[in-house]
Structures are given as structure tokens and as C-alpha cells.
C-alpha positions in Angstrom: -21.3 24.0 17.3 -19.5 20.9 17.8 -16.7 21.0 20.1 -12.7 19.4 20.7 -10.3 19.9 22.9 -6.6 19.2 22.3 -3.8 19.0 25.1 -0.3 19.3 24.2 2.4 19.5 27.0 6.4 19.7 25.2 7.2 17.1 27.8 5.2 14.4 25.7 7.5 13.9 22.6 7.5 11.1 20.0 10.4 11.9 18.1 12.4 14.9 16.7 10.9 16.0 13.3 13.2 14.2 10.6 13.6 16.8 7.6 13.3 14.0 4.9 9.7 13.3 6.1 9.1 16.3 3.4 10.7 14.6 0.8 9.3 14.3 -2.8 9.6 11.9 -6.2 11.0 12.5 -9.6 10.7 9.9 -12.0 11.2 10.0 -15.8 7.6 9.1 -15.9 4.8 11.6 -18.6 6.3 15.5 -18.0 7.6 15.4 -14.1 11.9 15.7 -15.9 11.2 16.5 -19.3 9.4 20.3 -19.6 8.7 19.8 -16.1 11.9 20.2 -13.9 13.8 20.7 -17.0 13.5 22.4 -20.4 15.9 23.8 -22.1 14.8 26.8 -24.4 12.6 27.9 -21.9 12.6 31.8 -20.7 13.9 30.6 -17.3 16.3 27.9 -18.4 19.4 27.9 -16.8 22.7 26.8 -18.6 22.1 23.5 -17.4 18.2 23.8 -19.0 16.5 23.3 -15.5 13.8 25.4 -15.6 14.4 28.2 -12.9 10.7 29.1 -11.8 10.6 25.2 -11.4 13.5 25.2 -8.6 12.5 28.5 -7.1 9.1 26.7 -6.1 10.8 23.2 -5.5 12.8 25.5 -2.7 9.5 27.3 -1.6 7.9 24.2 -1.5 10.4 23.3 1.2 11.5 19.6 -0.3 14.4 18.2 1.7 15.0 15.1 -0.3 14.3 13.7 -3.9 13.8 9.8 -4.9 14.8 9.6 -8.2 14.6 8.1 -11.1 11.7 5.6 -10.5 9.4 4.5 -9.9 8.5 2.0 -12.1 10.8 3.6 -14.8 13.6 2.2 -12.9 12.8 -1.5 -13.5 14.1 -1.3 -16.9 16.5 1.2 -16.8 20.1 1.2 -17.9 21.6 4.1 -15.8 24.9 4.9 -17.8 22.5 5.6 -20.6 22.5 9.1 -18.9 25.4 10.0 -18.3 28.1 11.5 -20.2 28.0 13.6 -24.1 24.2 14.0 -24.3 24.6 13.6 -28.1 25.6 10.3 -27.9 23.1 9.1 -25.5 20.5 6.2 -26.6 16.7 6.6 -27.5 15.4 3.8 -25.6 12.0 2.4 -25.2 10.3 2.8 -21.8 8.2 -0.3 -20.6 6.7 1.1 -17.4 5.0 4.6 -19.2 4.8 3.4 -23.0 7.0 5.9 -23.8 10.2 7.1 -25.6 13.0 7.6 -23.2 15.9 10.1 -24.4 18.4 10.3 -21.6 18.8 13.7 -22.7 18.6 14.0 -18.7 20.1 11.6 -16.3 22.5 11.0 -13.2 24.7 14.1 -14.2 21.9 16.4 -14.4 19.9 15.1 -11.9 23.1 15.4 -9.2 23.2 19.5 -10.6 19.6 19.8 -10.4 20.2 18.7 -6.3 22.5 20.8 -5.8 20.6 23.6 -7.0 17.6 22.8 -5.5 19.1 22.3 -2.4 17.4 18.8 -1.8 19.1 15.4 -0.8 19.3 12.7 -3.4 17.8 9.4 -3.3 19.2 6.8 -5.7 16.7 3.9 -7.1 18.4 0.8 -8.0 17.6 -1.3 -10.7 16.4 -5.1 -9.4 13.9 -5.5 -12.0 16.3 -6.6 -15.1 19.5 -6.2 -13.3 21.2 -7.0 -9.8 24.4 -6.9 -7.9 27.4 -6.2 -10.9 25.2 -3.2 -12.5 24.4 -1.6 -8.5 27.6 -1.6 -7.9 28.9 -0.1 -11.0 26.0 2.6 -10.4 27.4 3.2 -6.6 31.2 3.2 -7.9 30.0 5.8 -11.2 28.6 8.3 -8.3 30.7 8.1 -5.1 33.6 6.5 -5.3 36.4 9.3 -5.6 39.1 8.6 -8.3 41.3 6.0 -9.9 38.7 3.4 -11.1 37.5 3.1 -14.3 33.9 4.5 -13.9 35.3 7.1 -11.2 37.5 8.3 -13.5 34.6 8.6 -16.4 33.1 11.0 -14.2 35.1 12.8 -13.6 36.0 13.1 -17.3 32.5 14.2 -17.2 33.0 17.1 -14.8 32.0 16.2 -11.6 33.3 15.4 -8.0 31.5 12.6 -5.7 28.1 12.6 -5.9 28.0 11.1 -2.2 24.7 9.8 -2.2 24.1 8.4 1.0 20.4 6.7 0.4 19.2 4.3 -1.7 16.8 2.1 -2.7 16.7 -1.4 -3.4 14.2 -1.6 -6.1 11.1 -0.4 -6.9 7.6 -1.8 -5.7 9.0 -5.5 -7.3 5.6 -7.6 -5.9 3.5 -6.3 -8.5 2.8 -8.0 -11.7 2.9 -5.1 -13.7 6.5 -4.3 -12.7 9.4 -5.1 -15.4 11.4 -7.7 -13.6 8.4 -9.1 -11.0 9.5 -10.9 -8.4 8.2 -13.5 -5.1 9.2 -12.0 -1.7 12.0 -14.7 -1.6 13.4 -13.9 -5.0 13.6 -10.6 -4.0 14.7 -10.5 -0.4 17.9 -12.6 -1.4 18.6 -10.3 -4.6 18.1 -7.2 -2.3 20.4 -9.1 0.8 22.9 -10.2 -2.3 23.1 -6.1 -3.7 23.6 -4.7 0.1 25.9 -6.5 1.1 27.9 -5.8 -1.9 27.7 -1.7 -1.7 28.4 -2.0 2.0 31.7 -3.8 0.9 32.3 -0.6 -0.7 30.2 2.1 1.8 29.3 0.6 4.9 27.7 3.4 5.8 24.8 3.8 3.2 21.7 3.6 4.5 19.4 1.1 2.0 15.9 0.9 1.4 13.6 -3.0 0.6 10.8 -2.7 -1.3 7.8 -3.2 0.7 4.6 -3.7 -0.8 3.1 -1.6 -2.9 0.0 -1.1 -1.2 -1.8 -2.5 1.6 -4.3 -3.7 -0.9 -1.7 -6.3 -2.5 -2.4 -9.8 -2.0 0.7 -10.7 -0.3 0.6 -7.7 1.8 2.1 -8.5 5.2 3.8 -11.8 4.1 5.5 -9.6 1.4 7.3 -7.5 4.4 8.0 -10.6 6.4 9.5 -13.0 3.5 11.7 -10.0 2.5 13.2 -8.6 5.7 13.8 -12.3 6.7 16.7 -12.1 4.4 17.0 -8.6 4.3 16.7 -7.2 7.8 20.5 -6.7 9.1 21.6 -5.1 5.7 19.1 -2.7 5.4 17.9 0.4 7.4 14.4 0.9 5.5 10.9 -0.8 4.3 9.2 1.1 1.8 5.5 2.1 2.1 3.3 3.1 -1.0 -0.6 4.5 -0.3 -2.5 6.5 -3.2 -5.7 8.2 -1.9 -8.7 9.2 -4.2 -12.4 9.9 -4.5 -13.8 8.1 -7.5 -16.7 6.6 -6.2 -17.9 9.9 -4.2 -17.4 8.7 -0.8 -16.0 12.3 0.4 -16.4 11.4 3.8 -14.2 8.3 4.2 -11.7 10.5 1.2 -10.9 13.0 4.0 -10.2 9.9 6.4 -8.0 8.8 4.2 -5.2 9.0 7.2 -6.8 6.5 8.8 -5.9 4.3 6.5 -2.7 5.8 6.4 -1.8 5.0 9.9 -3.1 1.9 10.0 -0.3 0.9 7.2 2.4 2.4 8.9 1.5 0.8 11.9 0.7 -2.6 10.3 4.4 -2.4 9.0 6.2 -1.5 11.6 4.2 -4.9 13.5 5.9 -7.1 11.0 9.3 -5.6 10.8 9.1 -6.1 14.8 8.0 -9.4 14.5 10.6 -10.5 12.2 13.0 -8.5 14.8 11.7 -10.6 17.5 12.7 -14.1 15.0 16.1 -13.0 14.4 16.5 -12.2 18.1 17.9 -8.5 16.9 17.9 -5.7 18.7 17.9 -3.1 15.6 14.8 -1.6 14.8 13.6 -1.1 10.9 12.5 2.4 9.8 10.0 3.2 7.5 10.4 5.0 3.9 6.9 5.7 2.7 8.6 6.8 -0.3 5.3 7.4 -2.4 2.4 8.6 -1.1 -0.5 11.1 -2.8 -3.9 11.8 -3.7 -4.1 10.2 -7.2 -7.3 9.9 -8.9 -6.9 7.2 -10.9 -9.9 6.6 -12.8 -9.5 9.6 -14.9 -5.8 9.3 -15.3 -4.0 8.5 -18.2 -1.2 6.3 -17.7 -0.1 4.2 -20.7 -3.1 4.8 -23.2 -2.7 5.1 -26.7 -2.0 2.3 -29.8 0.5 -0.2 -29.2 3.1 1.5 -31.6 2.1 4.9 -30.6 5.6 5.4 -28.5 5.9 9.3 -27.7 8.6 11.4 -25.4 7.6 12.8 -22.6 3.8 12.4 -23.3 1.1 13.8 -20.6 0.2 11.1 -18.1 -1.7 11.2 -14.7 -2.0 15.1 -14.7 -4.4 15.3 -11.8 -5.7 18.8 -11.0 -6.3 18.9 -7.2 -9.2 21.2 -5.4 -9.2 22.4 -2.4 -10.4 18.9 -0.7 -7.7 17.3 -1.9 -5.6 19.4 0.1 -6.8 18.7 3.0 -6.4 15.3 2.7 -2.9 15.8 2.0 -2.2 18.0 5.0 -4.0 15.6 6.9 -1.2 12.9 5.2 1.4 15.0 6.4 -0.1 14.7 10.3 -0.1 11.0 9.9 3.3 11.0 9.1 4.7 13.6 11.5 2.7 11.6 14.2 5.0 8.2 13.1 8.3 10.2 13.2 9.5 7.1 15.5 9.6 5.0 12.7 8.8 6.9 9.8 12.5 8.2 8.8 11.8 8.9 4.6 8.6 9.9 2.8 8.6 11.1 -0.5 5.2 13.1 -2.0 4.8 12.0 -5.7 6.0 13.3 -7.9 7.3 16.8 -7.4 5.9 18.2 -11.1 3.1 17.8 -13.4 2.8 14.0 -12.8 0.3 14.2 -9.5 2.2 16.8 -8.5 2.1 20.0 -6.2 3.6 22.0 -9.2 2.4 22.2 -12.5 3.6 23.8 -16.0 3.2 24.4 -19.2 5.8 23.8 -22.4 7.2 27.1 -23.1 4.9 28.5 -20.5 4.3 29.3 -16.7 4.6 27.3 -13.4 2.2 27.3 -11.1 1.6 25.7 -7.4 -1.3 23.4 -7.0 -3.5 23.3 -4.0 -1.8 20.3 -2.5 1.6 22.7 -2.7 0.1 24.8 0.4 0.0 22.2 2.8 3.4 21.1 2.4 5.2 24.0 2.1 3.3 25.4 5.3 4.2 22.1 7.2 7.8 22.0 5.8 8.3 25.5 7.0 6.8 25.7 10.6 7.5 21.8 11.5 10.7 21.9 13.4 12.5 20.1 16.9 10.5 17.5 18.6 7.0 15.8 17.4 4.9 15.9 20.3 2.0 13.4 21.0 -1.5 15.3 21.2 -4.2 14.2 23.7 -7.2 14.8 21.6 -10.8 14.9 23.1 -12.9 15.3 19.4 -16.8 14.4 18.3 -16.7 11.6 15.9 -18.0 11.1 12.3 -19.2 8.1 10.2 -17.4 6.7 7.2 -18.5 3.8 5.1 -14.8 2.7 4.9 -13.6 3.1 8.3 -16.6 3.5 10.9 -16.4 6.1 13.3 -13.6 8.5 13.7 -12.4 11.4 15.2 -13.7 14.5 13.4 -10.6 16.2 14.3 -7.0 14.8 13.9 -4.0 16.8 15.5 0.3 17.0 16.1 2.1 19.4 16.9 6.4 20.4 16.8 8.0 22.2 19.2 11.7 24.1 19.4 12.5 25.9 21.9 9.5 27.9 22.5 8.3 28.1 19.4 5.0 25.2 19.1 3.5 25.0 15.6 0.0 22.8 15.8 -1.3 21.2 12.6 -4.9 20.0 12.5 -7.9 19.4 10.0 -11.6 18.7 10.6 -13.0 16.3 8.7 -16.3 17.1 9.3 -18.2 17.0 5.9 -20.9 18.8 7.6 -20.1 20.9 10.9 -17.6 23.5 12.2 -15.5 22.5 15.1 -14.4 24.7 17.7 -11.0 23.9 19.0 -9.7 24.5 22.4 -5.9 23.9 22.5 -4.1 23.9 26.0 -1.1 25.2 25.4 -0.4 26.3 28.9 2.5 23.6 29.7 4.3 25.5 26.2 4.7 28.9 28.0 3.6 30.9 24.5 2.3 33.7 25.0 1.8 35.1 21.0 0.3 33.6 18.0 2.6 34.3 15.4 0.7 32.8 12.5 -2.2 30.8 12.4 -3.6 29.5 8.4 -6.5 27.8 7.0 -7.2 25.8 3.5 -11.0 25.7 2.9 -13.4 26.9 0.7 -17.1 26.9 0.2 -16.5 25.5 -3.3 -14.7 22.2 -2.6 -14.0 21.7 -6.2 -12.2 24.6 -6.2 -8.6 24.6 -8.4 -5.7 26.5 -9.0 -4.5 26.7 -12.5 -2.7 28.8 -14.9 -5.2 31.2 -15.7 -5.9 31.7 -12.1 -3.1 30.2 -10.5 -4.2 31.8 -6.3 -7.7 30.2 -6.5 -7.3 28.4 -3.7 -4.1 29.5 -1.2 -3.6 29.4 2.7 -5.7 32.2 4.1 -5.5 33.7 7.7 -7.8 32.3 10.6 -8.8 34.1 13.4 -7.8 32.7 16.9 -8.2 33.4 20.4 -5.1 33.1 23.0 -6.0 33.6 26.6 -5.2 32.3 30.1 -3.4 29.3 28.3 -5.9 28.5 26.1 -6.0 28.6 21.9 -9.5 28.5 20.4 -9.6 28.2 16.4 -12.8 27.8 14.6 -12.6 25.1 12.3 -14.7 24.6 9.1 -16.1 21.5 7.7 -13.0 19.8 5.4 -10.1 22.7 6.4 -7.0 22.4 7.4 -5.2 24.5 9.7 -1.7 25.2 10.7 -0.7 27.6 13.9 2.7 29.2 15.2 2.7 30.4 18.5 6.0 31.7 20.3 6.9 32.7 24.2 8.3 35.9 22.3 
């Protein structure tokens, strides 16, 4: 059997773990808000009509914050259409999804749904169709505390400061497809132009520029220069965007797909330090990869239908993940742990229905996907400082990214408590993993997990919603030494404690 040996000493730490790395996406986008998050009428709804088994799982799944409400929805979106007497709210057409927007749900309810939830919001500017008046407006409407005229309005609808710290400037404005497109300068001066405006009311908000929205854009690298050029003092954020899938077959280079993922991060971070360097400035831009998934995209509906077929809330992109896709999102989740440097935001999309780790039915149940398992196991057992793992691991081959190591690793650790996350992407072999944990001091494993199955198509769904769940893996603790037995494509998370 093939073997790897990883070496992790608390000493060696890359950052504490940020808690909005496990942040998620909800975007008025197919069913993610409407019967998804909320649906009123249903056995669970709440007086507000948020679906409760909905935000008992979004708390299990251990979200910390929520970008909302686009997405490419925002580009065209008025936000005061959702506020206030829902009765008198427009029907407007949606550009981005082909589809009839009601504003039956907006700002209001989205700020309850937070609080219930638990989660931190994070607010999407419109830059697509509107700029600097409207953002401000938007800022003033949520936080600003009393005696203004849209202050006032809320609270004439009920509610105190929002106090939404985070917020982003836009939505992925280099693409063609977006309402509102943009060039990199166009955009860098309308994003420079909106901060400094809602600084002159909250200095201390921390703002988000729309980076590319993949590294397969055209203009990807000049995109991030051009716009922190004229954006970099006023903001504290670029965005990142990556969706991962396996329609041509390739499953070896799928499960790699962190490879790619860290090569974006890292390509990022070398242009934001460039363009650092330019402007002579000591300040350092953070990363928000504020969308990232598995997203199969050739079998996805997105905006299909007849040109005047305009429908609420139809079904789009409901992707049903198996157990491989899993592991290539826990595998995610390692990439962006091992970035927690720069890495300060990233946001899973979307949180329901819409590529999501939880799925429902109208009038019916909600379930957890197999991507769900990952996160909420990472969420849960990731706590106090990232630490940087010397990994010693066979390699494989990939047709998109050569040779790699067959094992990828990071670990946490809080005072005495080390929790170790790692996947083999073997398509063929086991791995047996030795783990030096003697510089740690545990002495117990407390839990130790595994994703895999034999089937790799394996899916949860309604009928037979714990297909595929976290089972328990046998390890081996002695003289210092973990060993775990991994499978080919598994994921595997460990708690150990000095208790």
C-alpha cells in the first residue's frame, strides 16, 4: 500500500482560522429564497415564513456568514423593492435568471432570517445599473440609526440597525453576460467613487472589488490589477470565483480540483502585491472567494425556456452531488484553510437547492446533500490557529495538472485540541497516513471521520436522505504517531485532544 507521512508541529502556524472562511451564498436566483430558505404555508414555517427545518440545518451546517442577494441577480436589482408592506411590493422582471422576481422577500426578511440563523450578513451592491446615490441610500436604509428619511422608513418598518459591516462592490462586472458589464477601469473608478462615499458615512466597513470571475476570463490578471489600481486604499477585499465539475470524465484531475484552487488564490494575491508594491503601500489586500462549488454545468438549467416564458422561482442548476463530489469539496475547504493569510471571506454557493448543500421540496422535506458533510464537519472541529503541514505523499497523474501529491493535508489547533483534515486523491490506491503529532502533546483521538464509498455515484436524496454520511475510521495513536488508512477518493477529518 502506498504510503505518506505528514508532520505537524503547533509552532508552525499560518494564520488563526477566520470563521467567515465557512460562509455561504443566497441569491434570489431558481428556489435558493423562494420555497428554499423561505415558504410560507409550509409545516415548519415560522411567522416570518422561513422555513424552520431549513435554518435548523443552515445552523448544523455551521455557516458563519451569508452574501446576499446576488449574484448576478444583483446587477439589476432595485433594493427598496423589498422592503416595506409586502403587498405593495413590485413584480419585476429578472434579467440574470429569466425569471419573475416578487420581492415578496427582501432586505427586511433577509436581516430576520440572519438573525435567526445566527449567520453574519453580507450586502451586494448594485454597480451594474446603478452606482454611488442608490449604495448609499442602501447603506443609509440598513445602518444608519434614526432621523433621516430612509432611517426613519425603517424603522417605520420595525426594525433597529441592521449594522452590516461587509459589503460588496458589485458582482462579477467583467463578464459579458452580466447586466451593467463593465472594463476594469470603468469599474475600478465606479467601485473607488461608491467607497469612498459609504466610508464618508462608516469608515469602518470593510468593502469587497469584484475580481474576476474565473481564472479562465480573458482579462484575468489584468482585471485585478486595472481595478485595485484605483481601488486598492478603499477597499479591504478582491473577490475570487472558481466552479469545479466533471463533464468530460476526467475524475482524476476533478478531485485535483484544489490545485487549481490554490493556484488562483495565489495568483491573486501576486497581483494585489504587485500593485501594493506600485502604490508604495504597506496595506495588504485580502481575499473574498465569495463563490466557490462543484457545479456541473452541462446538465444544468440556468435560463432555458421560450423567450416569454417568465416564471417565479422556477428550478435552475439543481445539481445532485455523490459522494465524489464531496470530497472535492472538502478538499476546497483544505485549500482555503491553508490560505487563511490572505483568504479573510469565502462563501459556498448557494446555501439551498441552487448547487447547494441543502435541498427541499415545495410543501415537502429538507434534506442535506453530500457536500453538507464536509462543511459542517470542518466548520465544527476547525478552530485557533491554521498550522502549515509538512507533507511527504506518492504522487498521481492528471491530464490537467501533471503530477500531484496523492494526499493533501491542514490542520487547526486550540489549545490542545488538533483537528487534521486530509483527502486522498488517489483514483486507484489506499494510502496509509502516518501523522506526527508528537510536538501537539495529544494523547486521545476524540473523533476521527471518513466520506467514501465504493459507489462514487452515490447520492443522498429525499427518499433516502443518509445515503451517503460521515462514517467512523479506525485509527491508530501510539508513541506520537497517528496512522489512518485512507481510501482511494475519501476524505477524512480527525480530533485528537491532550485530555
Amino acid at each position: 500500500m502506498p504510503a505518506a507521512t505528514l508532520t505537524i508541529d503547533p509552532a508552525f502556524t499560518i494564520a488563526p482560522v477566520n470563521r467567515r472562511t465557512f460562509g455561504t451564498f443566497v441569491e434570489h436566483m431558481g428556489r435558493c429564497v423562494y420555497t428554499g430558505i423561505y415558504e410560507p404555508g409550509h409545516a415548519t414555517a415560522d411567522e416570518d415564513g422561513f422555513r424552520k427545518d431549513v435554518l435548523e440545518l443552515t445552523r448544523e451546517l455551521g455557516a458563519s456568514v451569508v452574501r446576499y442577494p446576488g449574484g448576478n441577480f444583483v446587477s439589476g436589482y432595485r433594493w427598496e423593492d423589498g422592503v416595506g408592506p409586502r403587498d405593495e411590493r413590485p413584480r419585476r422582471l429578472d434579467l440574470a435568471w429569466h425569471s419573475i422576481e416578487t420581492n415578496e422577500f427582501g432586505l427586511d426578511e433577509f436581516s430576520r432570517w440572519c438573525a435567526k440563523a445566527g449567520v453574519e450578513p453580507m450586502m451586494a451592491i448594485n454597480l451594474g445599473t446603478r452606482g454611488v446615490p442608490e449604495a448609499l441610500d442602501l447603506l443609509e436604509y440598513a445602518n444608519h440609526p434614526g432621523g433621516t428619511t430612509l432611517s426613519d422608513l425603517r424603522e417605520q418598518h420595525g426594525a433597529a440597525p441592521y449594522g452590516i459591516k461587509l459589503w460588496c462592490l458589485g458582482n462579477e462586472l467583467d463578464g459579458p453576460w452580466q447586466v451593467g458589464h463593465k472594463t476594469p477601469t470603468e469599474y475600478g473608478r465606479l467601485a473607488a467613487e461608491t467607497a469612498r462615499a459609504m466610508r464618508m458615512i462608516e469608515p469602518d466597513l470593510q468593502l469587497v472589488a469584484c475580481g474576476s470571475s474565473s481564472s479562465k476570463m480573458p482579462l484575468f490578471g489584468t482585471w485585478e490589477r486595472d481595478v485595485l489600481r484605483e481601488t486598492y486604499e478603499y477597499v479591504e477585499y478582491i473577490s475570487c470565483h472558481a466552479y469545479y465539475g466533471n463533464e468530460d470524465g476526467d475524475t482524476a484531475s476533478f478531485v485535483a480540483s484544489a490545485v487549481d484552487m490554490d493556484h488562483f488564490i495565489e495568483s491573486v494575491v501576486a497581483t494585489a502585491d504587485h500593485v501594493g508594491a506600485e502604490l508604495k503601500s504597506s496595506k495588504k489586500i485580502g481575499i473574498s472567494f465569495d463563490e466557490w462549488n462543484v457545479w456541473y454545468s452541462d446538465r444544468s438549467r440556468c435560463t432555458d425556456g421560450p423567450a416569454d416564458q417568465w416564471e417565479v422561482a422556477p428550478r435552475r442548476i439543481e445539481d445532485q452531488y455523490n459522494v465524489t463530489d464531496a470530497v472535492v469539496v472538502g478538499n476546497l475547504l483544505i485549500s482555503l484553510l491553508r490560505h487563511s493569510d490572505r483568504v479573510g471571506v469565502a462563501c459556498l454557493a448557494q446555501l439551498a437547492n441552487v448547487i447547494a448543500p441543502i435541498m427541499t421540496e415545495p410543501g415537502g422535506a429538507a434534506w442535506r446533500q453530500t457536500t453538507f458533510h464536509p462543511f459542517a464537519i470542518t466548520s465544527r472541529l476547525a478552530t485557533g490557529q491554521v498550522l502549515r503541514v509538512e507533507t511527504d505523499s506518492p504522487t498521481i497523474s492528471t491530464a490537467r495538472y501533471g503530477a500531484i501529491p496523492a494526499v493533501d493535508a491542514v490542520a487547526t489547533y486550540d489549545a490542545g485540541r488538533l483537528s487534521i483534515f486530509a483527502t486522498n486523491r488517489s483514483t486507484e490506491a489506499p494510502v496509509e497516513i502516518t501523522v506526527d503529532v508528537s510536538r501537539s502533546g495529544v494523547t486521545t483521538v476524540d473523533e476521527a471521520v471518513v466520506i467514501h464509498d465504493e459507489d462514487l455515484t452515490a447520492t443522498n436524496t429525499a427518499g433516502d436522505p443518509d445515503r451517503v454520511t460521515a462514517k467512523p475510521l479506525d485509527t491508530r495513536l501510539a508513541d506520537g504517531k497517528l496512522t489512518i488508512t485512507l481510501p482511494a477518493i475519501s476524505w477524512v477529518a480527525a480530533s485528537l485532544s491532550t485530555n
